[in-house]
C-alpha positions, 0 to 999 in steps of 0.5 A: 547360477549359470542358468539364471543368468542366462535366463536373466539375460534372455528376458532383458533381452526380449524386453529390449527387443519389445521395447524396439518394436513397440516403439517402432510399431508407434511410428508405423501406425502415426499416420500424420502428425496433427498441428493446431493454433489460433491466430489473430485473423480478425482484430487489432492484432490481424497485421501482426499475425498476417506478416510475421506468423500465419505465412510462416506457418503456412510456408513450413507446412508446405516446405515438409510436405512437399519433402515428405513430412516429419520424419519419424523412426524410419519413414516420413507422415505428413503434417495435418493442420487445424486452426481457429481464429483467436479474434485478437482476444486472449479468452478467445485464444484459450478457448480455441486452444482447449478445443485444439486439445480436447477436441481435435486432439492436437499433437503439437500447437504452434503459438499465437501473435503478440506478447499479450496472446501468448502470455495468456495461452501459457497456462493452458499450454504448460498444464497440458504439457505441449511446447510453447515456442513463443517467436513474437513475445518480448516480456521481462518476465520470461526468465521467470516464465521459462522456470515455472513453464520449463515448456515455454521457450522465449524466442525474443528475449526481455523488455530489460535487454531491449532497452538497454541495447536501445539505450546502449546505442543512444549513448554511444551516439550521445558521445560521438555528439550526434545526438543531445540529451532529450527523449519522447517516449511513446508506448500503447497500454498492451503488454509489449508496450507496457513492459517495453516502456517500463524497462525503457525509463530506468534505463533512460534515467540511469543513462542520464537522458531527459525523459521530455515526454512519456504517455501511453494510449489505449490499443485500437487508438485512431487518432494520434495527431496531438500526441505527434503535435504535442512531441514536435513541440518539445523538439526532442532529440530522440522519439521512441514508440514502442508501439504495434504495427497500426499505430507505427504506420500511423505515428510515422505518416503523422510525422511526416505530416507534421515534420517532427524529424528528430535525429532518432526516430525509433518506432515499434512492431511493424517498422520491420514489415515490407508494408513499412518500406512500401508505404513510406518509400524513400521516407523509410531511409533512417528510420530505427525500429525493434528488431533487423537481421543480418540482410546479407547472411545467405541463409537469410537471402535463401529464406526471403526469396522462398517466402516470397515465392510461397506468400501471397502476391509474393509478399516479403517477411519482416525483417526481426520476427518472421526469421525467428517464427520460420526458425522456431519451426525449424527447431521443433521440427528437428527436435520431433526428429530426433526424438522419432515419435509423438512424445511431447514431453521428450521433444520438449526436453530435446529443445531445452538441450539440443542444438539447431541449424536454422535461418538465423543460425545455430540455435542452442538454447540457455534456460529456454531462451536464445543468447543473442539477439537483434535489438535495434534495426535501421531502414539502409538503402530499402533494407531493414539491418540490425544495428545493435548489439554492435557485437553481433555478426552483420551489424551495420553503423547506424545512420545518424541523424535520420535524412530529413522526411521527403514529399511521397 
């Protein structure tokens, strides 16, 4: 009996001794760690990935590089990256992806820009069994997502939580008798404005505020002269545009030109961009949008100053999405760590369960998404704070009503 113990335990042993070094040898022969993804290079959404996602992407790669690379058991490799051009197009983006996957043999993909892009890409993702950390979706559906995707990870939260934080705000600023009752709403036929303005009118109705306006327009929509013409007309108390950035730029300048100036005057993706600020100047003072960060936090003053000295002609982030974009990286970046090897499915259950100190604070995650967010932000003095949920550490007073528009 001794002597089968013994033996027992010598062969337990060897195989955990085994399983040591041939983890080990796994880490020494990673040479690199091979990162791919598709984005929208060219195409309406071109704006979008060119602010929030791909100088993020390029600022991380570059941060762990010059650190060393991934850390993995007890020595660091270099990330090797591979991208394509998803043209703005959803089959685009499945095809790069499955190229990524099959032919360059990817270990890990980073997601495309927008709500729509990474709705498609999800399938494709979860099937083969890579993370998918999604920093620039908003959807109603990513509670359910995240169930039937357990490797999807939804960074900014649903359509529904948006817009009852908006709504929130609105009525608070209806009882403090700073704003009437009546809204324009506004929202381009793409699945962030679908599923924003869909969560919006109940939330609205239920509020009781007077909906005096509620039309959609197609993606790639030039000219939106008559829908501004036709809301000043109504002279709302509240205008809402849950639309992308080409069309934020080009519904702000058309109100400014028309003098629509409600009290509240919310617009979309985009509103958050530094090319918002430098456009508009002075006239960017009182505008609310989707998103804002806490612009005094110094982690976020240390992350706006290294961007700006890695992007192009020092170009600044956004103030809602490129926080959580740089944050994501973070978090997948640690998880691989922790983890010490290419092990996509246990990296993937580290980010279900761990913890992460990232720009935006710390993360932890509650079935695949985060618990607290940054709905509404409003342009203070040159910078984009968030203002709702009031709840949320560094919320500013929101500025009601907005300053009227001034001449450029």
């Amino acid at each position: 009996m001794t002597t089968f113990l013994t033996r027992r335990a010598a062969l337990l042993a060897a195989a955990t001794c085994a399983a040591t070094i041939g983890l080990t040898a796994i880490a020494e022969a990673q040479t690199s760690i091979k990162i791919g993804y598709a984005i929208s290079r060219t195409g309406p959404n071109t704006g979008g990935a060119a602010v929030t996602t791909i100088p993020n992407y390029e600022l991380w790669v570059k941060e762990v590089n010059a650190a060393g690379g991934i850390k993995l058991g007890d020595k660091r490799v270099p990330i090797e990256v591979v991208q394509y051009d998803d043209r703005s197009n959803a089959e685009e983006a499945v095809r790069a992806l499955e190229r990524l996957i099959n032919q360059d043999k990817v270990d890990f993909i980073l997601p495309p820009w927008g709500t729509g892009l990474n709705l498609a890409v999800g399938p494709t993702l979860n099937r083969e069994g890579y993370p998918h950390l999604a920093a620039t979706a908003v959807t109603d559906r990513a509670p359910e997502l995240a169930k039937r995707w357990p490797n999807s990870f939804w960074l900014l939260g649903t359509s529904a939580d948006a817009a009852k934080s908006l709504v929130e705000l609105l009525s608070k600023l209806r009882d403090e008798k700073k704003i009437g009752d009546t809204v324009a709403m506004v929202s381009i036929a793409d699945g962030f404005g679908i599923d924003l303005s869909g969560a919006a009118r109940p939330a609205l109705t239920n509020a009781k505020f007077k909906l005096a306006y509620d039309k959609t327009y197609p993606i790639g929509t030039q000219d939106l002269a008559p829908i501004v013409n036709e809301i000043k007309a109504l002279n709302p108390d509240v205008f809402i545009a849950f639309s992308y950035p080409p069309d934020t730029l080009a519904l702000t300048e058309q109100s400014r030109i028309a003098g629509l100036n409600p009290k509240v005057f919310y617009t979309g993706v985009g509103t958050a961009f530094p090319l918002y600020k430098q456009k508009f100047g002075k006239n960017t003072e009182g505008v609310m949008g989707i998103g804002g960060w806490s612009g005094d936090s110094p982690a976020i003053k240390d992350y706006l100053a290294r961007h700006k000295a890695s992007a192009a002609n020092g170009a600044e982030p956004d103030r809602w999405a490129s926080a959580v974009t740089y944050a994501s990286l973070q978090m997948l970046q640690q998880a691989i760590e922790r983890v010490g090897k290419v092990d996509r499915a246990a990296v993937i259950k580290d980010l279900q369960t761990g913890t992460f100190d990232t720009v935006i604070g710390k993360v932890k995650l509650e079935n695949n998404m985060p618990t607290r967010y940054w709905w509404v932000g409003q342009w203070q003095d040159g910078e984009f704070y968030g203002v709702a949920p009031a709840g949320n550490e560094g919320a500013r007073k929101a500025i009601v009503p907005k300053p009227a528009w001034v001449a450029p």
